[in-house]
ZADO-1210 file (C-alpha; in nm, 4 decimals, padded with zeros to 6 digits):
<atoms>
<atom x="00.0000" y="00.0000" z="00.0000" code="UNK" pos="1"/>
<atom x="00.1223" y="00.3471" z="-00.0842" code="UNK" pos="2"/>
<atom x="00.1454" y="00.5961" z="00.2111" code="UNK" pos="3"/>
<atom x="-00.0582" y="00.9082" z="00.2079" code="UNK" pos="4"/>
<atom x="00.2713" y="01.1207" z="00.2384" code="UNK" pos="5"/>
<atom x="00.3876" y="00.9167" z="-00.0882" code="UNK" pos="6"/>
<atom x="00.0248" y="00.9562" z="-00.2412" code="UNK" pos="7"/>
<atom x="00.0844" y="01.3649" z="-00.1964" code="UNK" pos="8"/>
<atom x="00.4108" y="01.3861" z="-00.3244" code="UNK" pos="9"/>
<atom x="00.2846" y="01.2794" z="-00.6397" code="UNK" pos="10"/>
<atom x="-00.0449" y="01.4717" z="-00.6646" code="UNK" pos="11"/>
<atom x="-00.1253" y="01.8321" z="-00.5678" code="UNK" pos="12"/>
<atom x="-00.4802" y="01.7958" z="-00.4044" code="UNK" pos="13"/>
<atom x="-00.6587" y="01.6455" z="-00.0627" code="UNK" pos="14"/>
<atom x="-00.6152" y="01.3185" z="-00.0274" code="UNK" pos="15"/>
<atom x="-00.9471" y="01.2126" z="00.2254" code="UNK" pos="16"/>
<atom x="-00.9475" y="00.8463" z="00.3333" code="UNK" pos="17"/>
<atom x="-01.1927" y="00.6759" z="00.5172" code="UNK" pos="18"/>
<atom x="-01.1471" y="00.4130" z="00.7987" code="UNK" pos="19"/>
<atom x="-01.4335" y="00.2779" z="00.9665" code="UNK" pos="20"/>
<atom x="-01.2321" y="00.0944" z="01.2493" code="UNK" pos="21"/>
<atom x="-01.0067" y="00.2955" z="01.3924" code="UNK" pos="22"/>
<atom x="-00.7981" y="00.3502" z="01.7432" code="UNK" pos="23"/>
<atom x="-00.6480" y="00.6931" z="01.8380" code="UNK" pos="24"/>
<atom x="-00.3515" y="00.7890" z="02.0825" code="UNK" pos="25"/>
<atom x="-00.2738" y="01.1114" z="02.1838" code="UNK" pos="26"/>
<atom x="00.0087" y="01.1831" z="02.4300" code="UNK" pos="27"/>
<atom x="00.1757" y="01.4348" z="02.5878" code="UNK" pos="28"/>
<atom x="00.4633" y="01.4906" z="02.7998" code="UNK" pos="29"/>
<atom x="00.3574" y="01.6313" z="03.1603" code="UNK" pos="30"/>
<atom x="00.5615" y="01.8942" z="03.2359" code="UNK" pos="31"/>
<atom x="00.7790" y="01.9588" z="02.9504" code="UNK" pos="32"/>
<atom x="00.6710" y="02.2626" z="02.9142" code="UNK" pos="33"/>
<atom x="00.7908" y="02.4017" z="03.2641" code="UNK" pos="34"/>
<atom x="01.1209" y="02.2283" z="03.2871" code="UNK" pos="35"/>
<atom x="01.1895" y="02.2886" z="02.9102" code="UNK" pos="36"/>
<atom x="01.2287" y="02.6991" z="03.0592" code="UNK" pos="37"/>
<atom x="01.4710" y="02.5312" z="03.3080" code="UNK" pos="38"/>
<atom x="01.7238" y="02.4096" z="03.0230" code="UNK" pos="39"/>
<atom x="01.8976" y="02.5615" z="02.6745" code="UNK" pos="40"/>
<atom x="01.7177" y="02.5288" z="02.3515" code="UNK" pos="41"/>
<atom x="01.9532" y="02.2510" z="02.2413" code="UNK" pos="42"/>
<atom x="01.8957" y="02.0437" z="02.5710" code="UNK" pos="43"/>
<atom x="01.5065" y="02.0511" z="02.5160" code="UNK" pos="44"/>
<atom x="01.5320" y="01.9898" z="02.1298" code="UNK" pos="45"/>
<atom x="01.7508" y="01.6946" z="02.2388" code="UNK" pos="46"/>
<atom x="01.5383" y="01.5451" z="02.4886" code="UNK" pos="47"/>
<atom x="01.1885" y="01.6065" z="02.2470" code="UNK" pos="48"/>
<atom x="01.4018" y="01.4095" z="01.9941" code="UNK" pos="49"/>
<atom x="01.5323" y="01.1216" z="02.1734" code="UNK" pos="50"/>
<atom x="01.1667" y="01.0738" z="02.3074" code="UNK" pos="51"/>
<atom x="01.0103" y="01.0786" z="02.0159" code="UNK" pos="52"/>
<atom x="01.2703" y="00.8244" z="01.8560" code="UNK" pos="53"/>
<atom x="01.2054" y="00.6412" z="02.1938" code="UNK" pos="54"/>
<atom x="00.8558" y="00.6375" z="02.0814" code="UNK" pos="55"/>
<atom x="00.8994" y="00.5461" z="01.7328" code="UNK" pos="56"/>
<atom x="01.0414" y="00.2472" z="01.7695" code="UNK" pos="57"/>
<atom x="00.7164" y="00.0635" z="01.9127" code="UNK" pos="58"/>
<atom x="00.4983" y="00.2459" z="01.6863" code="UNK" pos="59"/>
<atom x="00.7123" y="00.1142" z="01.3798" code="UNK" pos="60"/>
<atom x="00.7590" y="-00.2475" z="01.5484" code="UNK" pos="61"/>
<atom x="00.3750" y="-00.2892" z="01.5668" code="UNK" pos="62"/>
<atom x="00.3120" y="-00.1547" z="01.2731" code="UNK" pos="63"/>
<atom x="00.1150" y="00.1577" z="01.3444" code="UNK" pos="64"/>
<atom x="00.1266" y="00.5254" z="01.1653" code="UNK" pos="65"/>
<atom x="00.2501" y="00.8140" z="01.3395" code="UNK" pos="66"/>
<atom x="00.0134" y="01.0856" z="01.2454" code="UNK" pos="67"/>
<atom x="00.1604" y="01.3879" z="01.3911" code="UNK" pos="68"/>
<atom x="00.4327" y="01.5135" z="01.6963" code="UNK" pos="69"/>
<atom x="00.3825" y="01.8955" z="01.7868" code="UNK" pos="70"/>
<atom x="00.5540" y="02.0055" z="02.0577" code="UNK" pos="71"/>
<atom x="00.5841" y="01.8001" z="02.3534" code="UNK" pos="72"/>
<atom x="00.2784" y="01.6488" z="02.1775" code="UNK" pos="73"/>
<atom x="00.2906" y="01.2642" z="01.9907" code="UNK" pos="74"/>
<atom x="-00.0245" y="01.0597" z="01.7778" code="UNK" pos="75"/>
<atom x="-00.0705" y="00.7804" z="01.6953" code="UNK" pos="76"/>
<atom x="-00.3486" y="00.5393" z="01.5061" code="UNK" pos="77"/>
<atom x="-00.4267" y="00.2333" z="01.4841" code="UNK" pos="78"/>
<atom x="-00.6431" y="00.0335" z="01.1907" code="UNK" pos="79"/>
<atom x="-00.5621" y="00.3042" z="00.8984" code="UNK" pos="80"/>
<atom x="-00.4041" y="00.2976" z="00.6692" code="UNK" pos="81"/>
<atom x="-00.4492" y="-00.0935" z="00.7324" code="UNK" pos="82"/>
<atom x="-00.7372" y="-00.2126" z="00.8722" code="UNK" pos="83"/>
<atom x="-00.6622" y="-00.4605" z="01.1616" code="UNK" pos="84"/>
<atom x="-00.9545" y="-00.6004" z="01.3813" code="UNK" pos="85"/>
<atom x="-00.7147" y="-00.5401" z="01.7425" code="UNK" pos="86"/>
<atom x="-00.6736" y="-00.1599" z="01.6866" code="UNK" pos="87"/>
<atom x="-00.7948" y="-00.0767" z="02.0045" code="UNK" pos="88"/>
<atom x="-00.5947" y="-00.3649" z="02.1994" code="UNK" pos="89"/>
<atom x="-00.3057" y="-00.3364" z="02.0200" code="UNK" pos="90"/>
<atom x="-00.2572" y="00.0726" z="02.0887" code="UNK" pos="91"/>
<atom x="-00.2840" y="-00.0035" z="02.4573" code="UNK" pos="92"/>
<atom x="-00.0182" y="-00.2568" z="02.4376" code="UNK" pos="93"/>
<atom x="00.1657" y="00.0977" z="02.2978" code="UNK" pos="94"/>
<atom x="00.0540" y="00.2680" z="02.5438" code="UNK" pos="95"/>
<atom x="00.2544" y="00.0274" z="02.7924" code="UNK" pos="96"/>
<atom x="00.5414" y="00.0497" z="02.5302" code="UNK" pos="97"/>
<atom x="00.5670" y="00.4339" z="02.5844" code="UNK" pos="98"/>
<atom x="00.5119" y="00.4334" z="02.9436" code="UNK" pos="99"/>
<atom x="00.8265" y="00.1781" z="02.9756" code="UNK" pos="100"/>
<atom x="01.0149" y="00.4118" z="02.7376" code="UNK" pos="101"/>
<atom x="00.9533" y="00.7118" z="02.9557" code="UNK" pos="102"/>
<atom x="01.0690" y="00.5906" z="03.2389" code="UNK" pos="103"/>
<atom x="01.3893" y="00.4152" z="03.1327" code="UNK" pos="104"/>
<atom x="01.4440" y="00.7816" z="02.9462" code="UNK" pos="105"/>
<atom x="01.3551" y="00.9852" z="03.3179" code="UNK" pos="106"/>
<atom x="01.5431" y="00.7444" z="03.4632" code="UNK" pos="107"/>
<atom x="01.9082" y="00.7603" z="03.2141" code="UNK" pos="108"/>
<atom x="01.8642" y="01.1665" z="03.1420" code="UNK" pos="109"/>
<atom x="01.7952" y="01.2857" z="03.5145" code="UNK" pos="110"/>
<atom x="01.4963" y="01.4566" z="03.3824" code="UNK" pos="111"/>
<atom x="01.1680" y="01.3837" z="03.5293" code="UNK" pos="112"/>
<atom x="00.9720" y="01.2614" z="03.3047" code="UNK" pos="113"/>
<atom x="00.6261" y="01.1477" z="03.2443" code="UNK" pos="114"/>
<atom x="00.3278" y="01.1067" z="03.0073" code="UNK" pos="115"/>
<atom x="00.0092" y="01.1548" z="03.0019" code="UNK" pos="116"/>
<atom x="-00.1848" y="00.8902" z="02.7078" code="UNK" pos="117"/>
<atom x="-00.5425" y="00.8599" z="02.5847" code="UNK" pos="118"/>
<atom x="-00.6602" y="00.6105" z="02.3903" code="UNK" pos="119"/>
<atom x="-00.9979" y="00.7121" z="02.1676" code="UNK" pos="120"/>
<atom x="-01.1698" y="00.4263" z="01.9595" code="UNK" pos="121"/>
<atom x="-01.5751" y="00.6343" z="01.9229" code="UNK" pos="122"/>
<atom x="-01.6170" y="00.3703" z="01.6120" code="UNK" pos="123"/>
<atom x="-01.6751" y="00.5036" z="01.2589" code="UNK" pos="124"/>
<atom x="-01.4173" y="00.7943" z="01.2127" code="UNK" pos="125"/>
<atom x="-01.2627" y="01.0037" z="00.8868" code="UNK" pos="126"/>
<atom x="-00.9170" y="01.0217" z="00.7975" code="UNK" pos="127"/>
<atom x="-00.8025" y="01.3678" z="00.6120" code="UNK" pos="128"/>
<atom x="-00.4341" y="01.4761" z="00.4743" code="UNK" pos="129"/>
<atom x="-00.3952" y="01.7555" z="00.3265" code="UNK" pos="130"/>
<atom x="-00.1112" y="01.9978" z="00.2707" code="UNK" pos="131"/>
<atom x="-00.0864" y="02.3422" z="00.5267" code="UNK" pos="132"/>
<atom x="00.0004" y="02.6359" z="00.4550" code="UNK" pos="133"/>
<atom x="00.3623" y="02.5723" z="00.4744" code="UNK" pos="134"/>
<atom x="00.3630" y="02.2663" z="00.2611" code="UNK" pos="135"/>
<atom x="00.3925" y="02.0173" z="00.6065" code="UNK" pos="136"/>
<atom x="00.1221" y="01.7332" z="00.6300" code="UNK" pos="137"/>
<atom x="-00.1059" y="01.7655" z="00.8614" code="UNK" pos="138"/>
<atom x="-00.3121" y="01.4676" z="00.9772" code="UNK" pos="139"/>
<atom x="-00.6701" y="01.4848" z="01.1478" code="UNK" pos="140"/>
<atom x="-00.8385" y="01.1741" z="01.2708" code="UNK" pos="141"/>
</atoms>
């Protein structure tokens, strides 16, 4: 199957999906925001990066598409763009994933770290891409 960022590359409209069955999980790091006034730019870019990477590494092992990281923020779904019958089951396995991640990170770096994860599955949902302003992807679920 051909990803939606692929899909846009090679066409210059919206590209609007839909997937019936699908899992959402928003997180966010508690805190970051505070302590990230406590350290340089570079020491805050650094930790936001090695979490996220941290992060990524479940998401890609189970398979799941990473639809967005703003900020200290980080989404994920589950059942688009492949359907799978577990999406629900198998993002809270993630969710236990991250929360491992977080602490092994809090507990190498020093920082204190935590994060705060919902997990949304309210049945029949849309899935747009479209191009912003700036040319980035932007992903709605």
């Amino acid at each position: 199957m051909i990803s939606a960022t692929q899909r846009l590359e090679r066409s210059a409209g919206i590209i609007a999906d839909s997937f019936p069955n699908v899992t959402v999980l928003p997180a966010d790091l508690v805190g970051f925001t505070k302590r990230s006034l406590q350290v340089s730019p570079r020491a805050m870019v650094e930790m936001l990066n090695r979490t996220c990477s941290d992060f990524d590494q479940p998401v890609e092992r189970h398979g799941f598409e990473k639809i967005k990281t703003t900020g200290d923020g980080y989404e994920v779904a589950a059942g688009a763009p492949i359907a799978r019958p577990d999406h629900a089951a198998a993002l809270s396995e993630l969710a236990l994933d991250m929360q491992s991640a977080i602490r092994a990170l809090s507990q190498e770096s020093g920082w204190p770290l935590d994060v705060c994860i919902g997990i949304d599955s309210r049945g029949p949902r849309g899935g747009r891409r479209h191009r912003g302003e700036e040319g980035r992807l932007r992903g709605v679920g």
